[in-house]
C-alpha positions, -999 to +999 in steps of 0.1 A: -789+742-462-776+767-436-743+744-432-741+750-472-743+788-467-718+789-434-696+765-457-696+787-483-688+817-463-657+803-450-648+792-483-648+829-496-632+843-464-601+817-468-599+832-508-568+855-519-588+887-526-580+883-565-599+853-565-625+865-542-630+898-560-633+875-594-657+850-578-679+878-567-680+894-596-685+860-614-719+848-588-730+885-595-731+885-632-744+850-632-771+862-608-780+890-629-819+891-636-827+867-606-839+894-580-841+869-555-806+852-562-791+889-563-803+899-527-790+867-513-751+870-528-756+907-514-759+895-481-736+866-479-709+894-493-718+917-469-713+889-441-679+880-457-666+916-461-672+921-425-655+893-413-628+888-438-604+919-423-605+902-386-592+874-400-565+889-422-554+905-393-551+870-374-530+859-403 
């Protein structure tokens, strides 16, 4: 399951930021209601958003 999650991560790093911007605001709506499923995108965002500039800058 965690390889799913680091996969996934890297998946939205490597996004253009229109598409990530729309897939995050796509998981979030779905999510919406599912307290559980809502705190969990939170954190895998978070986890992107920090890493994502270091490697735009590497690009």
């Amino acid at each position: 399951m965690f390889e799913n999650i680091i996969q996934m991560s890297k998946d939205l790093i490597a996004m253009d930021i229109d598409t990530y911007n729309m897939c995050k605001y796509t998981l979030r709506t779905q999510a919406a209601g599912n307290q559980h499923l809502t705190k969990f995108l939170s954190v895998l965002f978070e986890l992107v958003e920090e890493k994502r500039p270091l490697l735009l800058e590497m690009r």
